[in-house]
OpenMM code with the backbone's topology and positions (N, CA, C; nanometers):
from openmm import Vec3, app, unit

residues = "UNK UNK UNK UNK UNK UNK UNK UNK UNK UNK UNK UNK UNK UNK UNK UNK UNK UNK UNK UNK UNK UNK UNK UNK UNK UNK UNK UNK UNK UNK UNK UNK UNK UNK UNK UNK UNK UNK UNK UNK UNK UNK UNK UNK UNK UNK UNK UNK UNK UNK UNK UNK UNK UNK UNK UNK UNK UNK UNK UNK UNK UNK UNK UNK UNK UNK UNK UNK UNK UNK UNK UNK UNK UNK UNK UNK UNK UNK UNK UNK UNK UNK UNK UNK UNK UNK UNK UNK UNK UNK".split()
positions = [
    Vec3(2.4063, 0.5937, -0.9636),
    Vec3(2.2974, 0.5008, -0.9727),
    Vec3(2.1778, 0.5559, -0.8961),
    Vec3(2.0238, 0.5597, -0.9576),
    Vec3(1.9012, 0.6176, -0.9121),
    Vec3(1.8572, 0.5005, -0.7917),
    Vec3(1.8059, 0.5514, -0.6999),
    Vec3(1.7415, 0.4484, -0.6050),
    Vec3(1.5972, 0.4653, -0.6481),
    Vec3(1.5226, 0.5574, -0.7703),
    Vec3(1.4067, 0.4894, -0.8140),
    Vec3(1.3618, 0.4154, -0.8972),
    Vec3(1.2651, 0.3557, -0.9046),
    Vec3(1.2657, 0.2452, -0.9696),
    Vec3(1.2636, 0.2718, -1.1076),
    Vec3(1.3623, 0.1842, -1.2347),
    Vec3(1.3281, 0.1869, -1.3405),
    Vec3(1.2325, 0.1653, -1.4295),
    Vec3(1.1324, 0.1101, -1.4200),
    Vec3(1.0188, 0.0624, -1.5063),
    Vec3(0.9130, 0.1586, -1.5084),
    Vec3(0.8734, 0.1885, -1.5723),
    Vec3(0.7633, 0.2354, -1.6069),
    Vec3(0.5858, 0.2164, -1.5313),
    Vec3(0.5770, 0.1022, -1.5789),
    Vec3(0.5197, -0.0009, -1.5299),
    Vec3(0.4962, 0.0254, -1.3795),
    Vec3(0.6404, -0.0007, -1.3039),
    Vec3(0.6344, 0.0538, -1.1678),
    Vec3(0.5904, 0.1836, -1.1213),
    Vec3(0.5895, 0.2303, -1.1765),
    Vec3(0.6125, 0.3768, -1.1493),
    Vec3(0.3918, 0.4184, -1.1724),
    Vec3(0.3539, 0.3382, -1.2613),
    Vec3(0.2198, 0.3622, -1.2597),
    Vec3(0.1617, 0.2735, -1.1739),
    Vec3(0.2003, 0.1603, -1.1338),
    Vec3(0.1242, 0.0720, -1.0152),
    Vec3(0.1828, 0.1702, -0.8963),
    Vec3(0.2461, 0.2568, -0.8767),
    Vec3(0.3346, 0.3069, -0.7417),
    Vec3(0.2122, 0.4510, -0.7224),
    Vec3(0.2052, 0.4954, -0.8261),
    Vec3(0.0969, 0.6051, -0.8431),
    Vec3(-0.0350, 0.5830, -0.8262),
    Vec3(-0.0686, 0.4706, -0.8667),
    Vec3(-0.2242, 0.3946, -0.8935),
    Vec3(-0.2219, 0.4270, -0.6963),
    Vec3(-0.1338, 0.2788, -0.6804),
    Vec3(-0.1744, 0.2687, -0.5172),
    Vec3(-0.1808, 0.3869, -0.3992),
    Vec3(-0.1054, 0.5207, -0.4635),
    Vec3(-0.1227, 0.5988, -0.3798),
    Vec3(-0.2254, 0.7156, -0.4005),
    Vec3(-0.3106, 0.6904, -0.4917),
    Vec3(-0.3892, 0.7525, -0.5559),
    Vec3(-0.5700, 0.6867, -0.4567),
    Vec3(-0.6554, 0.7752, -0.4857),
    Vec3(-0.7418, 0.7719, -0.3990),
    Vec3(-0.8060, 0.6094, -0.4142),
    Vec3(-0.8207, 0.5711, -0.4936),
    Vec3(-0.8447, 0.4528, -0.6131),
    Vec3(-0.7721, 0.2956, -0.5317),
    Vec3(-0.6502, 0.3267, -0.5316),
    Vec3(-0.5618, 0.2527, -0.4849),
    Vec3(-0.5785, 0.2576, -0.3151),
    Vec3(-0.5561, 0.3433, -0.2266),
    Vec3(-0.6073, 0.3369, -0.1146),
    Vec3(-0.7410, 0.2991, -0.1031),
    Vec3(-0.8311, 0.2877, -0.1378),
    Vec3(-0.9301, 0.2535, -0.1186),
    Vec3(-0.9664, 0.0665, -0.1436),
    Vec3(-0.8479, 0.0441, -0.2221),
    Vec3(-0.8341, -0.1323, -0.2245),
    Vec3(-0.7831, -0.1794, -0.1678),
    Vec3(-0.6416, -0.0836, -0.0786),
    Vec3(-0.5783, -0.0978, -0.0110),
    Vec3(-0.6587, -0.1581, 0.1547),
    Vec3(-0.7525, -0.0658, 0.1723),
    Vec3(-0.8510, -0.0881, 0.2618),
    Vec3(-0.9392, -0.2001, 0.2849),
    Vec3(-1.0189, -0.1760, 0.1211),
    Vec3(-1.0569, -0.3069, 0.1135),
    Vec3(-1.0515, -0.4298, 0.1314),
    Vec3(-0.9064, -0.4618, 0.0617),
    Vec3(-0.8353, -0.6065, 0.0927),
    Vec3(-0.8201, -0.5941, 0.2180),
    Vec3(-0.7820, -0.5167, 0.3021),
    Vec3(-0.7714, -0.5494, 0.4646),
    Vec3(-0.8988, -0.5718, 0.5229),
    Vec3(-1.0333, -0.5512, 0.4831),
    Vec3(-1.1356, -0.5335, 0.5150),
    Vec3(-1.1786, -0.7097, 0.5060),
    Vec3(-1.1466, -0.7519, 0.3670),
    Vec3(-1.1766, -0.8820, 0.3612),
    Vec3(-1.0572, -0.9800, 0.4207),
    Vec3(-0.9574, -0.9275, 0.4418),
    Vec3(-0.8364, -1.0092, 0.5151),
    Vec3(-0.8990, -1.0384, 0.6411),
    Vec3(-0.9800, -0.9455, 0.7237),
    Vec3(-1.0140, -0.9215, 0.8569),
    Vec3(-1.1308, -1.0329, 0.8668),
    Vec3(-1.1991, -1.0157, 0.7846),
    Vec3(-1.3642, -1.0683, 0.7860),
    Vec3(-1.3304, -1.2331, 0.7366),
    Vec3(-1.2320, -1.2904, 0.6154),
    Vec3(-1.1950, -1.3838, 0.6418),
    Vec3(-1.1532, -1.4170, 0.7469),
    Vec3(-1.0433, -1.4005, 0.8165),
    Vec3(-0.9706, -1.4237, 0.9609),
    Vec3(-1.0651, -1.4326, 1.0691),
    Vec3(-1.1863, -1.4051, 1.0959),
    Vec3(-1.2874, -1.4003, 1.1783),
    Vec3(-1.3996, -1.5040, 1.1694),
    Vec3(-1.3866, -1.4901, 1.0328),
    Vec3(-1.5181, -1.6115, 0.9294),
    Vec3(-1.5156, -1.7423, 0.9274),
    Vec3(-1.4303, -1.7593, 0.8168),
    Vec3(-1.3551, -1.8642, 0.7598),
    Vec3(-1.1802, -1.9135, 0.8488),
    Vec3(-1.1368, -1.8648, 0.8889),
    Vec3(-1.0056, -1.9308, 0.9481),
    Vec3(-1.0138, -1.9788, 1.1103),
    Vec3(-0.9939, -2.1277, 1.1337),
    Vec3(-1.0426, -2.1053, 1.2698),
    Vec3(-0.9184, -2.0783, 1.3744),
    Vec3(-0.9812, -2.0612, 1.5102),
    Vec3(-0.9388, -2.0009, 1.5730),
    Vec3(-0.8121, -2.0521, 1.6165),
    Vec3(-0.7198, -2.0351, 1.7109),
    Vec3(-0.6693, -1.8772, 1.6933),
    Vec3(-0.5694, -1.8341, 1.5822),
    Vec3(-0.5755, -1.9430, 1.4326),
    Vec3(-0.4961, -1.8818, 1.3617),
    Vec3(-0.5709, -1.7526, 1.3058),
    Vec3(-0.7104, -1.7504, 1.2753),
    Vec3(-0.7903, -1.6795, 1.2415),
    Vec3(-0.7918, -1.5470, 1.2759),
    Vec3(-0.7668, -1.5338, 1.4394),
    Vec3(-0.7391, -1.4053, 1.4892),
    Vec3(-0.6035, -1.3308, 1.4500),
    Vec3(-0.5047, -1.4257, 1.4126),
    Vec3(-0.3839, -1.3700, 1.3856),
    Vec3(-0.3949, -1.3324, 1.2528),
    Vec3(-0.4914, -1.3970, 1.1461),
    Vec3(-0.4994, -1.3307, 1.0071),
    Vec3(-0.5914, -1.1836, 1.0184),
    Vec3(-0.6836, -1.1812, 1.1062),
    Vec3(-0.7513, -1.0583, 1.1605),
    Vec3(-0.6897, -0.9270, 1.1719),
    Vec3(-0.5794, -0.9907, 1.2141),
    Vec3(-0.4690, -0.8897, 1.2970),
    Vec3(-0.4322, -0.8559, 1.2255),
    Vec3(-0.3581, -0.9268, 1.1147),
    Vec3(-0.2612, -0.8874, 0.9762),
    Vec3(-0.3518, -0.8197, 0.8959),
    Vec3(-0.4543, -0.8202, 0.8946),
    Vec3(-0.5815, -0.7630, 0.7575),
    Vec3(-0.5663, -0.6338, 0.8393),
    Vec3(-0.5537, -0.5471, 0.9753),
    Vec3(-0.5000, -0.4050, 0.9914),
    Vec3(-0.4429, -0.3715, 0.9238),
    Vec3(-0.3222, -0.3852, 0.8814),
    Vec3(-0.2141, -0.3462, 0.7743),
    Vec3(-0.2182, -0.3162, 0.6945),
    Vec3(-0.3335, -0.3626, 0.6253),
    Vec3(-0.3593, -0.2761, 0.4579),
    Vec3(-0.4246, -0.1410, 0.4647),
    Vec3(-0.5197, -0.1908, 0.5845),
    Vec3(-0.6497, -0.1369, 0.6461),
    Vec3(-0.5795, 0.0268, 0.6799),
    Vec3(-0.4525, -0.0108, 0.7796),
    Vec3(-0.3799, 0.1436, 0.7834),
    Vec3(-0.3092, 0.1910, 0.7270),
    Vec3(-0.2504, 0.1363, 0.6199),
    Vec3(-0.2054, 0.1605, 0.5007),
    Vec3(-0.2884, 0.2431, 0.3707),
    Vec3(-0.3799, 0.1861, 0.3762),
    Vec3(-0.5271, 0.2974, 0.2948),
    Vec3(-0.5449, 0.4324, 0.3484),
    Vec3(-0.5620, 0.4156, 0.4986),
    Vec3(-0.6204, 0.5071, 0.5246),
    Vec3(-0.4845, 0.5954, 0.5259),
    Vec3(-0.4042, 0.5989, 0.6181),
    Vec3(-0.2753, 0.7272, 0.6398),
    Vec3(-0.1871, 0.7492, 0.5046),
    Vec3(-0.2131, 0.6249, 0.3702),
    Vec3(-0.1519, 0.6524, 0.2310),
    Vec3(-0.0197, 0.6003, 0.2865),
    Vec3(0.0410, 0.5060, 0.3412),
    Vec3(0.1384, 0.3973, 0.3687),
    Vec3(0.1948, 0.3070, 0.2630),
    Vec3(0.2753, 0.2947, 0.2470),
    Vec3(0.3207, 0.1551, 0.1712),
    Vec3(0.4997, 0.0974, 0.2173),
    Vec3(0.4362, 0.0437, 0.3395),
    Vec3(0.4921, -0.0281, 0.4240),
    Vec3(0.6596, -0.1487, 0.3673),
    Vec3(0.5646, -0.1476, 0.2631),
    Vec3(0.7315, -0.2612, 0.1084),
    Vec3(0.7581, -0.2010, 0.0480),
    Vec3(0.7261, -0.0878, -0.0425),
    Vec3(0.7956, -0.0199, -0.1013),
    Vec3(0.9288, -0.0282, -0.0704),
    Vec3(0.9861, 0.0462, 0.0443),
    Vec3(1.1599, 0.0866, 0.0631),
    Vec3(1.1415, -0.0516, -0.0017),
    Vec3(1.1608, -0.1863, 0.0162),
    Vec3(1.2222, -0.3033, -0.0137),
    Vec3(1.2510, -0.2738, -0.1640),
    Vec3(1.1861, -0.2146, -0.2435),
    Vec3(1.2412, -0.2338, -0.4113),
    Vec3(1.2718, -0.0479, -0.4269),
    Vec3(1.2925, 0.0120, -0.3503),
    Vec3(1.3448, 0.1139, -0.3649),
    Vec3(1.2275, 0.2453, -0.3822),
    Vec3(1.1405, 0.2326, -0.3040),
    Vec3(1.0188, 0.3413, -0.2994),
    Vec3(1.0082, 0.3935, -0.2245),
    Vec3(0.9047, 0.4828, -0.2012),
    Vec3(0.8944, 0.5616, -0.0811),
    Vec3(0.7215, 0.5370, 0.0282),
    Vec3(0.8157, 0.4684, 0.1107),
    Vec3(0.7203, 0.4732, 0.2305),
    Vec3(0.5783, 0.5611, 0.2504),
    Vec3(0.5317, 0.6770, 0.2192),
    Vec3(0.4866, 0.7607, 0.2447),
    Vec3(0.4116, 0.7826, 0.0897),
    Vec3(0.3176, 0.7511, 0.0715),
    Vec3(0.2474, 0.7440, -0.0304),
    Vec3(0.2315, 0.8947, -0.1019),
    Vec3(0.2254, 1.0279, -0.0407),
    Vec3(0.2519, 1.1315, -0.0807),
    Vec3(0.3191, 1.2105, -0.1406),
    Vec3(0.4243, 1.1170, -0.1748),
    Vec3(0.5477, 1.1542, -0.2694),
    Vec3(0.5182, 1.1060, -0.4024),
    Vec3(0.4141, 1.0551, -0.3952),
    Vec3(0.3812, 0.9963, -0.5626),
    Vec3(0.3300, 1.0812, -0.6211),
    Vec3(0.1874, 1.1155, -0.5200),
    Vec3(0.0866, 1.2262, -0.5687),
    Vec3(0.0962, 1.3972, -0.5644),
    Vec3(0.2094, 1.3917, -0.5688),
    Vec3(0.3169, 1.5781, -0.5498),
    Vec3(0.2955, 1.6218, -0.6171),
    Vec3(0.2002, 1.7352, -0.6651),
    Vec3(0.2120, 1.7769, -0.7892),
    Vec3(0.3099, 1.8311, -0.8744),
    Vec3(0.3461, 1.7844, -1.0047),
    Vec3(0.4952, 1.7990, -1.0141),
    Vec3(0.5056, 1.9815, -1.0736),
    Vec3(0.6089, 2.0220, -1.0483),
    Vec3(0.6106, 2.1351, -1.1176),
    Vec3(0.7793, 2.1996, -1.2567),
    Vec3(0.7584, 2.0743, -1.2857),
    Vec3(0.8758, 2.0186, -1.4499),
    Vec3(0.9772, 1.9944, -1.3969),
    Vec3(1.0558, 1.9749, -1.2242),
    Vec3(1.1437, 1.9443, -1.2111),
    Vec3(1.1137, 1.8144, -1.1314),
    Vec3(1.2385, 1.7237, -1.1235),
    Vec3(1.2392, 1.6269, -1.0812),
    Vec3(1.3277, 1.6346, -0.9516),
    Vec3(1.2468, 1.6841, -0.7999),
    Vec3(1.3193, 1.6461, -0.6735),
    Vec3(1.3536, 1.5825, -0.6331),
    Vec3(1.3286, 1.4386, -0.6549),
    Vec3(1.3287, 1.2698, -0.6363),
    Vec3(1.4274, 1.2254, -0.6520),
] * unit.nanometer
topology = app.Topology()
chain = topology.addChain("A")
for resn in residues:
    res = topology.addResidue(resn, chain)
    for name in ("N", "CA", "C"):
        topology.addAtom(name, app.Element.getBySymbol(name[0]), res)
């Protein structure tokens, strides 16, 4: 039995997000997670949504994906974008 994921589907949202494209929304959404949590949420739950909007935030930047393992992926966003060379190491 493969521990990667079967779908297809998956496998292009798994690529998307580790792709420059995808980190960069990755960021984003933490960017507006943060700026809500500061803005709009008051205090001190607000600071604790602040806090949580890091997470995407370092997830963009170092190419992270922190849930993955949970459905059987790889942590380390660099294993998506490998350039392949016709074999499958995975």
């Amino acid at each position: 039995m493969s521990s990667q994921p079967t779908s297809a589907g998956t496998r292009v949202f798994e690529r998307f997000m580790a792709s420059g494209a995808g980190r960069a929304t990755r960021a984003l959404f933490g960017v507006t997670v943060v700026a809500a949590g500061l803005a709009v949420v008051p205090r001190p739950a607000g600071l604790v949504v602040a806090a949580f909007g890091l997470v995407p935030i370092a997830a963009g930047l170092f190419n992270l994906c922190p849930i993955a393992p949970f459905w059987g992926g790889h942590f380390f966003g660099l294993r998506y974008c490998q350039p392949r060379n016709g074999t499958n190491s995975d």
